[in-house]
C-alpha positions in Angstrom: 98.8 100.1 73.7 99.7 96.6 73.5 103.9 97.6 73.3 102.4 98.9 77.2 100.7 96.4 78.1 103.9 94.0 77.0 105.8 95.9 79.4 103.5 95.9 82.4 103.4 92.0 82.5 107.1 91.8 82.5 107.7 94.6 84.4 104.7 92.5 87.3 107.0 89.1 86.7 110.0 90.2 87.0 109.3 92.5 90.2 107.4 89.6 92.0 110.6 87.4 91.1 112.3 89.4 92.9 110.1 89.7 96.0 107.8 92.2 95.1 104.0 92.6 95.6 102.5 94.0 92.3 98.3 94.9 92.6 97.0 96.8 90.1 93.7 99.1 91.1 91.4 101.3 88.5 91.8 104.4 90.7 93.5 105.6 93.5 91.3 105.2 96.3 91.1 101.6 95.5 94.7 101.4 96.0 95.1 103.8 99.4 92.4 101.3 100.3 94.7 98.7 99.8 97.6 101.2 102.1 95.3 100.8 104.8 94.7 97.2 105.1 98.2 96.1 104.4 99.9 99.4 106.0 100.3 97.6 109.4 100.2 101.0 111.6 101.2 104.9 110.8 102.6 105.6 107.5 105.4 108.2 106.3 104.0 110.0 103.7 106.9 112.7 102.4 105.9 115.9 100.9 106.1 116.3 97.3 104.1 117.6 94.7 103.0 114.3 93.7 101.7 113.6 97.2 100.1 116.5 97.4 98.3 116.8 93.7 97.2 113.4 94.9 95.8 114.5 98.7 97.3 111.6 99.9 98.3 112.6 103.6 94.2 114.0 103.9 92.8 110.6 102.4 94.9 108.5 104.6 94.2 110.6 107.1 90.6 110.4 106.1 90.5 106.1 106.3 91.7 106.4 109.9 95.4 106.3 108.7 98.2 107.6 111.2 100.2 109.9 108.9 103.3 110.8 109.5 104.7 113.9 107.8 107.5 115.6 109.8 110.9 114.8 111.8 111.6 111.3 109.2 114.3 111.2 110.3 113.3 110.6 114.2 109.7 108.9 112.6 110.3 107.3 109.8 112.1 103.9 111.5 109.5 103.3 114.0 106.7 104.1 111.0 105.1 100.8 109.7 104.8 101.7 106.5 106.1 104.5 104.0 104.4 105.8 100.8 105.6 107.6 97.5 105.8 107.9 93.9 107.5 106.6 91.4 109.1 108.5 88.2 109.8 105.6 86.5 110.2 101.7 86.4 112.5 99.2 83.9 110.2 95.8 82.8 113.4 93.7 82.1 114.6 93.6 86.1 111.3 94.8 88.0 112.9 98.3 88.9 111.6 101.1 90.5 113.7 104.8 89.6 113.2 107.7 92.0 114.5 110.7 92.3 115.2 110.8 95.8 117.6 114.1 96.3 115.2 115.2 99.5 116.0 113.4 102.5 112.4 112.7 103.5 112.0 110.6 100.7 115.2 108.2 101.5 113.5 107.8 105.0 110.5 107.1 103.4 111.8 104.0 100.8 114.3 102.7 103.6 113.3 102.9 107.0 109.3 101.5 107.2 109.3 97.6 107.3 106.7 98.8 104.5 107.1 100.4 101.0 103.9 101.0 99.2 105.4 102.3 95.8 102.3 104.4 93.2 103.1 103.6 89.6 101.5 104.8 86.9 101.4 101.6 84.4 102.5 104.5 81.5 105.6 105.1 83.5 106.9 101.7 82.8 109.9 101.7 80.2 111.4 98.7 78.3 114.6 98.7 79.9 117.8 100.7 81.2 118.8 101.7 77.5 114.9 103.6 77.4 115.9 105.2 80.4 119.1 107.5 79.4 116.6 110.3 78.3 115.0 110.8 81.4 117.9 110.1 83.7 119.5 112.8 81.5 116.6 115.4 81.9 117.5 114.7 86.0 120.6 115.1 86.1 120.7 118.4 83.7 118.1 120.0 86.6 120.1 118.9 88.8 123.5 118.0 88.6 123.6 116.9 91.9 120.8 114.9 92.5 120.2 111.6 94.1 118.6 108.3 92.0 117.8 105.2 93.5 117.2 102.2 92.2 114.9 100.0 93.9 114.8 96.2 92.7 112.1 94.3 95.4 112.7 94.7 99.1 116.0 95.0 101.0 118.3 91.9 100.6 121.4 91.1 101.5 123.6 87.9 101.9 126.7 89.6 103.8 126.4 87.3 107.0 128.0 84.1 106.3 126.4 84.4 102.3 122.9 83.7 103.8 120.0 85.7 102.1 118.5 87.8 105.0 115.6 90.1 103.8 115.2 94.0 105.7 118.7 94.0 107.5 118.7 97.5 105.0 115.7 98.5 104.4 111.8 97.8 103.7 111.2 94.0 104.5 108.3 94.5 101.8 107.4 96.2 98.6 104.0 96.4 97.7 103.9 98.1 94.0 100.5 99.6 93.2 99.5 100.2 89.5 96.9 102.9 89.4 96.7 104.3 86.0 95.6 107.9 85.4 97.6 109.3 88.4 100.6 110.6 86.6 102.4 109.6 83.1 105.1 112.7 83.9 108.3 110.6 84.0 109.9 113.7 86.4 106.8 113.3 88.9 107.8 111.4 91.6 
């Protein structure tokens, strides 16, 4: 427990180095409470079986939430916010790893000015190197498959070398620790 609780607090400092907004909750209503407050407006939630073990388009929907669920890709850029899962994160850089082959969940993590990523703290691996065995488990289900990689929110310093942050994606990442929801590294 305490190699876990080593990685948490990196994996919380080095994400919020990088721009990210790491709140831990004890459950996940706590934390969809937290959706709704910071959410700014309808949310893209992308179907998955995550999402749905979870309820989460019916509870958002419940707190007075606009939920958005179809057509992301004619949605998803006016959406506020958008909401998923996480298989996996690295502690040394702060790194979110999804397994994003299905469109909807792209739209989801790059169109929102919001990204409200769920993480179970048990998903949270030392480092790239712990991360072959997974990424290897992916990739043999589906050789095909799309990963991202998601280090804070969209940056970029292509215009004239000055740091601009959204040109590319969410202008925030909001990283919720809710323990208990999932410790299946191929749940997203």
């Amino acid at each position: 427990m305490a190699k876990k609780t080593k990685y948490v607090e990196a994996f919380t400092t080095a994400a919020e180095n990088v721009g990210s907004q790491v709140v831990s909750f004890s459950d996940i209503d706590q934390a969809l409470e937290y959706v709704g407050q910071h959410g700014g407006g309808s949310v893209v939630v992308p179907t998955s079986p995550f999402s749905q073990r979870l309820a989460l388009t019916k509870r958002l929907q419940q707190s007075g939430l606009s939920v958005i669920t179809e057509n992301f890709r004619e949605t998803a850029r006016n959406a506020a916010s958008g909401i998923t899962g996480v298989n996996f994160a690295l502690a040394d850089t702060g790194t979110l790893v999804l397994e994003s082959t299905d469109e909807a969940i792209r739209l989801t993590t790059t169109l929102p000015k919001r990204h409200f990523a769920l993480l179970d703290p048990r998903k949270i691996l030392a480092d790239g190197l712990a991360a072959v065995k997974p990424l290897r488990t992916m990739h043999q289900r589906d050789p095909r498959n799309y990963i991202a990689y998601i280090t804070g929110p969209s940056r970029t310093a292509d215009i004239e070398r000055v740091l601009t942050i959204g040109v590319h994606g969410p202008k925030e990442l909001h990283i919720l620790l809710v323990p208990g929801i999932s410790d299946d590294l191929m749940e997203m």
